[in-house]
N, CA, C and O atoms as CSV, one atom per row, in Angstrom:
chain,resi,resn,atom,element,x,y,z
A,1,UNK,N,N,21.918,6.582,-26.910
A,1,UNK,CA,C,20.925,5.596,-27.273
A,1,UNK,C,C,20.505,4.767,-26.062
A,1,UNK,O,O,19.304,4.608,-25.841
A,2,UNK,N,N,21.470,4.208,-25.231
A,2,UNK,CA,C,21.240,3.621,-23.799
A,2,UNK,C,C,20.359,4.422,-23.045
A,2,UNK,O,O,19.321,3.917,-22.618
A,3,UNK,N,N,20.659,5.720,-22.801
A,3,UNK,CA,C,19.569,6.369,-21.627
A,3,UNK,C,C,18.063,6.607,-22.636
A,3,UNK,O,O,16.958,6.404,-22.133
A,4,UNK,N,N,18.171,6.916,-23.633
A,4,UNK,CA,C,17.021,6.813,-24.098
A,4,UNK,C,C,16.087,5.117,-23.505
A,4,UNK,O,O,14.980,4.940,-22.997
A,5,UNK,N,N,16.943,4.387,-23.806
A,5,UNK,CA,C,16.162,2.854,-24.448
A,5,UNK,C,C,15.400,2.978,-22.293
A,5,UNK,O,O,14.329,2.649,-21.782
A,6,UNK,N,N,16.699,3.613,-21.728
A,6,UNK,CA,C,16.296,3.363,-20.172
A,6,UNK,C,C,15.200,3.960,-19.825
A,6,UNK,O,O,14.470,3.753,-18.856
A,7,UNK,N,N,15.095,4.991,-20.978
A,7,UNK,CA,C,14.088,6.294,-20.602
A,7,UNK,C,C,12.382,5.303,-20.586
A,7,UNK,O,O,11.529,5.133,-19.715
A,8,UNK,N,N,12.527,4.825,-22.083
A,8,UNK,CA,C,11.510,3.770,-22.552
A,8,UNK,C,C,11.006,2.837,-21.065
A,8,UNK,O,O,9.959,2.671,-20.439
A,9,UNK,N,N,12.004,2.518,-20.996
A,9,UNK,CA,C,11.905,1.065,-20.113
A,9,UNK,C,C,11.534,1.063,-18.528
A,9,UNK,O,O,11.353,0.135,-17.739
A,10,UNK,N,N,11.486,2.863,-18.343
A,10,UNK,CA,C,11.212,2.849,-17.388
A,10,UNK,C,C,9.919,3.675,-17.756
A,10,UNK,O,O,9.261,2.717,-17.352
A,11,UNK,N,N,9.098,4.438,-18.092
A,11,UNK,CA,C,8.356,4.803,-18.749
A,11,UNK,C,C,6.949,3.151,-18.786
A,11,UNK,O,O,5.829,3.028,-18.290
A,12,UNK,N,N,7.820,2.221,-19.625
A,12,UNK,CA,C,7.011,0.821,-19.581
A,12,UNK,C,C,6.447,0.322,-18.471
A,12,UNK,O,O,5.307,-0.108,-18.301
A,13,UNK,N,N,7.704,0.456,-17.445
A,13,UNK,CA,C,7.577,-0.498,-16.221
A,13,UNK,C,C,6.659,0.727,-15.517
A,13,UNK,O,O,5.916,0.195,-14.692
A,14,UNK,N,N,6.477,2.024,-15.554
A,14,UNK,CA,C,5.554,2.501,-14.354
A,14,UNK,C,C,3.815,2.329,-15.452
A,14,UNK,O,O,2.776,2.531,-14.824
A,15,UNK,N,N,3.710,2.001,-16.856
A,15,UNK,CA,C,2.730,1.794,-16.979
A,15,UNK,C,C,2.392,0.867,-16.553
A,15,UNK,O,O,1.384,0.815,-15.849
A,16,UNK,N,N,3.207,-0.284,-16.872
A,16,UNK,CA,C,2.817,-1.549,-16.059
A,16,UNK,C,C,2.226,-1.625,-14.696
A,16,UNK,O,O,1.197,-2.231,-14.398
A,17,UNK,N,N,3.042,-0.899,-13.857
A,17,UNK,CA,C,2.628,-0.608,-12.248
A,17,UNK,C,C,1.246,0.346,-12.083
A,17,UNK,O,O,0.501,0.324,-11.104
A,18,UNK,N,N,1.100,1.118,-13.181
A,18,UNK,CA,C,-0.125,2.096,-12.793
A,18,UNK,C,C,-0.713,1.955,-14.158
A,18,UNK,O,O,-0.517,2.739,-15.087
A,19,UNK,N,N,-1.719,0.494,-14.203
A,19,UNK,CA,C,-2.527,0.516,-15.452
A,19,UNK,C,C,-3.599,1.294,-15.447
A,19,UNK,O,O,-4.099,1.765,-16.468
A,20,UNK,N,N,-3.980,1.459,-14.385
A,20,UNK,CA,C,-5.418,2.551,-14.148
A,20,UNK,C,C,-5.409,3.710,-14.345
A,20,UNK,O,O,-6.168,4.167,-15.199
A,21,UNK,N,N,-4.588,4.509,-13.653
A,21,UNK,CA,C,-3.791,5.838,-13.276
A,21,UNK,C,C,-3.621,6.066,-15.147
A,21,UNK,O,O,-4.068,7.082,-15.678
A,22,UNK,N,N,-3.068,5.193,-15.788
A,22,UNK,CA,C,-2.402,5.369,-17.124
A,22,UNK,C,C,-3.922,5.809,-18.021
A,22,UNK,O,O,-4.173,6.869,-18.594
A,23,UNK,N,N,-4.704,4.674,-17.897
A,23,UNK,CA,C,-6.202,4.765,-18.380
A,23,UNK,C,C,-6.869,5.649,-18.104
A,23,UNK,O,O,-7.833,5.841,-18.846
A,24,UNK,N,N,-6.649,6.659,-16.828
A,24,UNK,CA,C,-7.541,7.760,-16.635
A,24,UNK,C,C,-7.052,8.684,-16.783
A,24,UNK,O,O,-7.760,9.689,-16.838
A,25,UNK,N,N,-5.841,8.790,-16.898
A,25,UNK,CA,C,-4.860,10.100,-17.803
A,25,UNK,C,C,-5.198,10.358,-18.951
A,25,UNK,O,O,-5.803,11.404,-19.182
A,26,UNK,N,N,-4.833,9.309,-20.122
A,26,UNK,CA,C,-5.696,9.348,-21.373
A,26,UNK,C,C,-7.127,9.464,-21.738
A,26,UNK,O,O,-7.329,9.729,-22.923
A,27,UNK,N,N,-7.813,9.371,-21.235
A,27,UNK,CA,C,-9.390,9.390,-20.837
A,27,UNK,C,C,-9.250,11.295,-20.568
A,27,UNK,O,O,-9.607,12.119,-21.410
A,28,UNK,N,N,-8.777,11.564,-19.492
A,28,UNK,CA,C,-9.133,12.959,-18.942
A,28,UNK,C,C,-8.090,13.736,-20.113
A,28,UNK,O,O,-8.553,14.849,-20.363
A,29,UNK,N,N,-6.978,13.492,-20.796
A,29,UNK,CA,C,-6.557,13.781,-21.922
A,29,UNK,C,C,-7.307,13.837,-23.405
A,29,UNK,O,O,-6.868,14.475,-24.362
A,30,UNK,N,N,-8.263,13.216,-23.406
A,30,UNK,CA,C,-8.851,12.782,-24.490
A,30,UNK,C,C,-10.044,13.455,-24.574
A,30,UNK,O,O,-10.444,13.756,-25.698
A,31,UNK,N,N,-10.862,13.829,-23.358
A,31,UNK,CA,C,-12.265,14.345,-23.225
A,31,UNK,C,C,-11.495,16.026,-23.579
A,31,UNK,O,O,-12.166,16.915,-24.104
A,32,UNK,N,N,-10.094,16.216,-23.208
A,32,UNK,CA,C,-10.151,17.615,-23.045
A,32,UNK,C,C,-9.405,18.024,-24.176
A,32,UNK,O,O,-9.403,19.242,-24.356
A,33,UNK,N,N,-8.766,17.334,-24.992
A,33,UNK,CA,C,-8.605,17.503,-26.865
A,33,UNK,C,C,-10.114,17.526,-27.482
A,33,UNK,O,O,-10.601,18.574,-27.905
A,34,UNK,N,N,-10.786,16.333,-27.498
A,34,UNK,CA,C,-12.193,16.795,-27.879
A,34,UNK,C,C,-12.996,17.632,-27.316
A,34,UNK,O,O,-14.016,17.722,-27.999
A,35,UNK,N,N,-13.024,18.200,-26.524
A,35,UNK,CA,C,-13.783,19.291,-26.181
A,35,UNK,C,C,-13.200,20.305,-26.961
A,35,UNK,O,O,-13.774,20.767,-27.948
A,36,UNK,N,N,-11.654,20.828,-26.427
A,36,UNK,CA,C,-11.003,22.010,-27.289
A,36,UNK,C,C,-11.249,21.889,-29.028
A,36,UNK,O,O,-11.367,22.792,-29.856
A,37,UNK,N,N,-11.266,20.729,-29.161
A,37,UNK,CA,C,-11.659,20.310,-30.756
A,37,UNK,C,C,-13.005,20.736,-31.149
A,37,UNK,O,O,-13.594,21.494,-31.919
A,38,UNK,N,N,-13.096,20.312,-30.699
A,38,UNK,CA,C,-15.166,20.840,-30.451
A,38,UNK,C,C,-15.609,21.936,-30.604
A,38,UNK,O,O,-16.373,22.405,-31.448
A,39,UNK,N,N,-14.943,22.484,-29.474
A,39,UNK,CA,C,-15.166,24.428,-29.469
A,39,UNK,C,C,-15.045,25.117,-30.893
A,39,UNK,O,O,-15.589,26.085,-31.424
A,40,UNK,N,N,-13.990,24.088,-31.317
A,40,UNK,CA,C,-13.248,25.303,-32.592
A,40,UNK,C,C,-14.375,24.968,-33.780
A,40,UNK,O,O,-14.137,24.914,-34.986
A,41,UNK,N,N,-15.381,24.803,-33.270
A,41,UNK,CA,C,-16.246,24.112,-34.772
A,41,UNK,C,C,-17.864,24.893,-34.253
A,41,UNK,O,O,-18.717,24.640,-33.402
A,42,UNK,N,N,-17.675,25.877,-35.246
A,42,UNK,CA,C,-18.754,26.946,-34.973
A,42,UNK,C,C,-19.967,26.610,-35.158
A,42,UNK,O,O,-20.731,27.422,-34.636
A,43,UNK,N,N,-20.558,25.634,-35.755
A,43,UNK,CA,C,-21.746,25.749,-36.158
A,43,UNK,C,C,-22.628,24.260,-35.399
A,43,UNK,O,O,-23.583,23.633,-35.860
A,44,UNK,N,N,-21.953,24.072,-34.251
A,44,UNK,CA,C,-22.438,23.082,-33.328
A,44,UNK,C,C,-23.271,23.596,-32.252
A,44,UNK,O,O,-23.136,24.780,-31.945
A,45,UNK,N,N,-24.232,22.766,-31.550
A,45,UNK,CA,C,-24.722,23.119,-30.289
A,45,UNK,C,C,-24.018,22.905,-29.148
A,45,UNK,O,O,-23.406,21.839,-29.217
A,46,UNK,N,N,-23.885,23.383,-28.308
A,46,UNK,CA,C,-23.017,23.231,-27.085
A,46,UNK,C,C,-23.876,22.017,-26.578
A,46,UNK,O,O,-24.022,22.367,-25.407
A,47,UNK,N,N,-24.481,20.928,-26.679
A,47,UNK,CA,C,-25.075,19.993,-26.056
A,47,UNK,C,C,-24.261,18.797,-27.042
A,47,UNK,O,O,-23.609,17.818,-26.680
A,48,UNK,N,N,-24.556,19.261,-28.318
A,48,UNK,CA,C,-23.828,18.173,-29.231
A,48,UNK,C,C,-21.876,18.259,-29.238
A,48,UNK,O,O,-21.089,17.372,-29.569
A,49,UNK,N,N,-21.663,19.297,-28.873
A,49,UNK,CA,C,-20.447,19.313,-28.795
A,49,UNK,C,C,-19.895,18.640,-27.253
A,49,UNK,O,O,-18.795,18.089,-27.302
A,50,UNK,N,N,-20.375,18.656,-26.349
A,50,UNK,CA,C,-19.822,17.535,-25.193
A,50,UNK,C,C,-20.441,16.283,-25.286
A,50,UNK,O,O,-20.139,15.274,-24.649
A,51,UNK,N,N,-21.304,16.409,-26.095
A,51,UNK,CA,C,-21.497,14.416,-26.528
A,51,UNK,C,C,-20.518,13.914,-27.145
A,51,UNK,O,O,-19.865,12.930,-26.797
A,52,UNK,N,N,-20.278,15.008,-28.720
A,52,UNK,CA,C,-18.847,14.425,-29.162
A,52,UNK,C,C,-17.956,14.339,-28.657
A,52,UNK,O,O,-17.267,13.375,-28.989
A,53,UNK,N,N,-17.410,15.259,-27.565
A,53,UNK,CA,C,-16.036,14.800,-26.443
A,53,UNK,C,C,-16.127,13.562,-25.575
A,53,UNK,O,O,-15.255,12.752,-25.260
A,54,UNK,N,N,-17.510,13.635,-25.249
A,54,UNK,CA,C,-18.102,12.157,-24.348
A,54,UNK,C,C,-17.762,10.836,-25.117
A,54,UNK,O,O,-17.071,9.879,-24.767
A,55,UNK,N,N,-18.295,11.018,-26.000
A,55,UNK,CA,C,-17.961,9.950,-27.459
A,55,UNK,C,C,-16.459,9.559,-27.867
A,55,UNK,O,O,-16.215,8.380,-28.122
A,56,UNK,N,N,-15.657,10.332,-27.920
A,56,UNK,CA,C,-14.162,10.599,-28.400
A,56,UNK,C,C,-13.528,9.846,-26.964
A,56,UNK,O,O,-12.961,8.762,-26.825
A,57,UNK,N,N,-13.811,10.698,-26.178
A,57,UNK,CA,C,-13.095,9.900,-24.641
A,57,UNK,C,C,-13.422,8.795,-24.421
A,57,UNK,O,O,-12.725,8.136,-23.650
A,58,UNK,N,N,-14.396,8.310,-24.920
A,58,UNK,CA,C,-14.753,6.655,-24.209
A,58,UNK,C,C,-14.274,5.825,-25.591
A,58,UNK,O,O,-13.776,4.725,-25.348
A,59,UNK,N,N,-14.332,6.088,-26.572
A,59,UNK,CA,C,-13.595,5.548,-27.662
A,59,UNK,C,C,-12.411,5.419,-27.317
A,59,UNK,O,O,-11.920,4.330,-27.615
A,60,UNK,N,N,-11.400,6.528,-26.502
A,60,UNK,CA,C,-10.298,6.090,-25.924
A,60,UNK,C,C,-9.990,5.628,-24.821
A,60,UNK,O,O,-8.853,5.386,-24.414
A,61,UNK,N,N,-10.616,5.536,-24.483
A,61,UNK,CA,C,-10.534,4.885,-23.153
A,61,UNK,C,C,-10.954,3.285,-23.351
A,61,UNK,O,O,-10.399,2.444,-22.645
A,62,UNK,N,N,-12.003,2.874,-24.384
A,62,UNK,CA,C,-11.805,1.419,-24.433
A,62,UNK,C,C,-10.768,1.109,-25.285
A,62,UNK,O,O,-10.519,-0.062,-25.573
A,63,UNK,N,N,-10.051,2.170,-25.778
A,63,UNK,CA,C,-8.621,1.363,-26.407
A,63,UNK,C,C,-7.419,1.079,-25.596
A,63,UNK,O,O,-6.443,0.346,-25.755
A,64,UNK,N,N,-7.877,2.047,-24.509
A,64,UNK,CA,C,-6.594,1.999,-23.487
A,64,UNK,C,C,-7.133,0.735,-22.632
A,64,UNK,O,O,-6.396,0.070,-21.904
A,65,UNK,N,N,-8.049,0.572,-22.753
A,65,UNK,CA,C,-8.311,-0.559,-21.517
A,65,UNK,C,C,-7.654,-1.808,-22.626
A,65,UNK,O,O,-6.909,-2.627,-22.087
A,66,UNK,N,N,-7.870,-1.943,-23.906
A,66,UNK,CA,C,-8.100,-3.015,-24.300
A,66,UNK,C,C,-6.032,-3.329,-24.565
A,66,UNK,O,O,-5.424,-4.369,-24.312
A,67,UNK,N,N,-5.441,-1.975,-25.145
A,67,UNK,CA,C,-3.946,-1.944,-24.660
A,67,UNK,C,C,-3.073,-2.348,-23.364
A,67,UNK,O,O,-1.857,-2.478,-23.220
A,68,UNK,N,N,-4.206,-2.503,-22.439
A,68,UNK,CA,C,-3.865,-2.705,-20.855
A,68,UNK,C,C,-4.519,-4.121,-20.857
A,68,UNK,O,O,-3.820,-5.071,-20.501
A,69,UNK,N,N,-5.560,-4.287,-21.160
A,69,UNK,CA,C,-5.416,-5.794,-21.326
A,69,UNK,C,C,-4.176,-6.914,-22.199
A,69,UNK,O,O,-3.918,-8.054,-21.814
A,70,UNK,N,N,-3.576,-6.263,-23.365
A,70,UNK,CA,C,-2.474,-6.697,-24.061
A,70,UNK,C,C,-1.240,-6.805,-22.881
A,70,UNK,O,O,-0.620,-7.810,-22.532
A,71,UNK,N,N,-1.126,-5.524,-22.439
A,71,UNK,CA,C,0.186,-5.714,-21.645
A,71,UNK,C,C,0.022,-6.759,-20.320
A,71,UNK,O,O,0.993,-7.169,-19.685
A,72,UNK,N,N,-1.474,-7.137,-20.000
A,72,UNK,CA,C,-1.217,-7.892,-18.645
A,72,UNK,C,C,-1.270,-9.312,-19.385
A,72,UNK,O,O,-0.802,-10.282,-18.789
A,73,UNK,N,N,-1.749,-9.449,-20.488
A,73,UNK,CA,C,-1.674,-10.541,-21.131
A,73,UNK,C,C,-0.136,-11.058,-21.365
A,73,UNK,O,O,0.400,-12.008,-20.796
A,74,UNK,N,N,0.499,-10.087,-22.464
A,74,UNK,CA,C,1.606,-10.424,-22.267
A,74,UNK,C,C,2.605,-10.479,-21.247
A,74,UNK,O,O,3.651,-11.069,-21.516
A,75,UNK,N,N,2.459,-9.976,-20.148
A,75,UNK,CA,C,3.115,-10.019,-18.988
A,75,UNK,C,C,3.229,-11.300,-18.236
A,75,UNK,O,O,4.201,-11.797,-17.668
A,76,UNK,N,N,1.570,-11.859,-18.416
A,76,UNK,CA,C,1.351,-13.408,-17.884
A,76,UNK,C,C,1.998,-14.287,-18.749
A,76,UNK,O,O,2.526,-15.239,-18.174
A,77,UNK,N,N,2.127,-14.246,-20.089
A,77,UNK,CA,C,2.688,-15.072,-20.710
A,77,UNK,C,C,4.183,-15.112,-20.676
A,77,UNK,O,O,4.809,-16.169,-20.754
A,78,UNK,N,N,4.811,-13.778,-20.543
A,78,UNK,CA,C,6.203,-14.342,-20.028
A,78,UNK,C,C,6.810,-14.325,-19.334
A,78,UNK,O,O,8.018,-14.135,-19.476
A,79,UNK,N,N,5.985,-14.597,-17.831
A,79,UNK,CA,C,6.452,-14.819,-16.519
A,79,UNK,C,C,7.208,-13.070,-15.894
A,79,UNK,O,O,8.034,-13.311,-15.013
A,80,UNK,N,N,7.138,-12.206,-16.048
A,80,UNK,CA,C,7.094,-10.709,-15.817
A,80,UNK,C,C,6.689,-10.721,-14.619
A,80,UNK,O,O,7.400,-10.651,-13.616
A,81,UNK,N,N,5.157,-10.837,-14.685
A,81,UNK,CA,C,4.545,-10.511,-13.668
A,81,UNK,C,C,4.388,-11.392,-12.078
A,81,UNK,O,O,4.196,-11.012,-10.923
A,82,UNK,N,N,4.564,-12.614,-12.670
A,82,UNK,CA,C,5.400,-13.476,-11.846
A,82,UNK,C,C,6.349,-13.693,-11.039
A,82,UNK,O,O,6.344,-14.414,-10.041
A,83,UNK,N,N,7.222,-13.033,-11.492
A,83,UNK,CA,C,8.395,-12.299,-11.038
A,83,UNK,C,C,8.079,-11.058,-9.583
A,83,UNK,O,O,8.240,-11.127,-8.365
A,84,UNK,N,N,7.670,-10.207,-10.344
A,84,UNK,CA,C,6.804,-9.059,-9.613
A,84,UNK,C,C,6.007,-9.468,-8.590
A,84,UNK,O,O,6.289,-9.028,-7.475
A,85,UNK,N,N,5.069,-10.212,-8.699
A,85,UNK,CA,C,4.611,-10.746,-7.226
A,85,UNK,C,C,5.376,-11.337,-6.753
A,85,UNK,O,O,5.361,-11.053,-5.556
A,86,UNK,N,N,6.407,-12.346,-7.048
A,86,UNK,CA,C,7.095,-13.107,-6.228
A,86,UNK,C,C,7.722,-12.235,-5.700
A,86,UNK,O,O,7.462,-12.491,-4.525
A,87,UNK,N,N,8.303,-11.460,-5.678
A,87,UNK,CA,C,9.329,-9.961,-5.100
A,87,UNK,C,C,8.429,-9.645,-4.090
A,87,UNK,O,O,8.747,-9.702,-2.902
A,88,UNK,N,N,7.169,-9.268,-4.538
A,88,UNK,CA,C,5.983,-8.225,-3.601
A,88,UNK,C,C,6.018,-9.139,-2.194
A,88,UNK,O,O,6.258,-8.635,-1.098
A,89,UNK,N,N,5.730,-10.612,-2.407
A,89,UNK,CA,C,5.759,-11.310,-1.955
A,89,UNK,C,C,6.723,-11.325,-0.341
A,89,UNK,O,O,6.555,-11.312,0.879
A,90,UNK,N,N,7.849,-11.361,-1.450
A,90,UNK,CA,C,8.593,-11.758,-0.663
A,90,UNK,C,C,10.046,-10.724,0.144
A,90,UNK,O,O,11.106,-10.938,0.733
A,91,UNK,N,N,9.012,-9.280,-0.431
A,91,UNK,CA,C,9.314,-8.145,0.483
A,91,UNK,C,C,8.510,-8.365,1.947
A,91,UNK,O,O,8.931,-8.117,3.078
A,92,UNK,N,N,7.120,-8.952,1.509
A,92,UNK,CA,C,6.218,-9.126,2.472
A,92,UNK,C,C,6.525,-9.743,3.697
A,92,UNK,O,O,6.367,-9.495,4.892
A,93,UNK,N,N,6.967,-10.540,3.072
A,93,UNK,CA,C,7.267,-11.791,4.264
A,93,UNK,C,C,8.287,-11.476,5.105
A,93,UNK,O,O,8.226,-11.567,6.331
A,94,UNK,N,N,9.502,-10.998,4.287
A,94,UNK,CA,C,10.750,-10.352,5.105
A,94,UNK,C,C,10.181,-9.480,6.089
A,94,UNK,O,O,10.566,-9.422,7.257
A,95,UNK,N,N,9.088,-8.682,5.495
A,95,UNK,CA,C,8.715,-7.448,6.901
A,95,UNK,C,C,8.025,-8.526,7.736
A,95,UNK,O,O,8.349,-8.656,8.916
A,96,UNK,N,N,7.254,-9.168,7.280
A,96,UNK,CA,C,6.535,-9.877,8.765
A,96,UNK,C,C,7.660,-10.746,9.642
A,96,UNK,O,O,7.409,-11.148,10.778
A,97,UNK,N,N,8.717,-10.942,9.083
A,97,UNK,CA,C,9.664,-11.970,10.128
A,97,UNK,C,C,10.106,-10.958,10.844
A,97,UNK,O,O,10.354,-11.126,12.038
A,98,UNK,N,N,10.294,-9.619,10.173
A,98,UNK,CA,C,10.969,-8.608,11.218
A,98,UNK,C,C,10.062,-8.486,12.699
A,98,UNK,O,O,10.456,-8.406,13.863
A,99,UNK,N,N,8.871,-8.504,12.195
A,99,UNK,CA,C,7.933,-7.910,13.783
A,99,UNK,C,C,7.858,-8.810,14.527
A,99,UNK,O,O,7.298,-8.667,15.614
């Protein structure tokens, strides 16, 4: 149950780190279920059938943005991310005293 919950938690923390990367995975995931979805439906035009994938992908993709807005929201609210820059920070600084 532990390596699972770790599995999660680390899984979380690289969405956190790659909100974009995460958003254009699902997006390029999403255009290419609706397309394959698409295909399988015989009595469409091939013009109307990549509108509906066009359609389907950006439907997901503003959910993923709007899920990625939740997580930076909640991140600001409980000092997370705060944390995280202060670190970034203050990896930073350590390298500049080195040079």
């Amino acid at each position: 149950m532990s390596s699972e919950n770790s599995k999660i938690a680390s899984l979380r923390e690289w969405v956190i780190e790659h909100k974009l990367r995460t958003v254009g995975c699902l997006w390029l995931s999403g255009i290419t279920g609706s397309i394959a979805y698409n295909w399988s439906q015989p009595n469409m035009k091939t013009s109307v059938k990549i509108i509906h994938a066009r359609l389907h992908a950006q439907a997901l993709t503003l959910a993923a943005l709007a899920g990625a807005a939740i997580v930076e929201y909640y991140d600001h609210k409980s000092g997370a991310k705060a944390e995280r820059v202060a670190k970034f920070l203050n990896l930073d600084a350590h390298q500049n005293h080195k040079d």
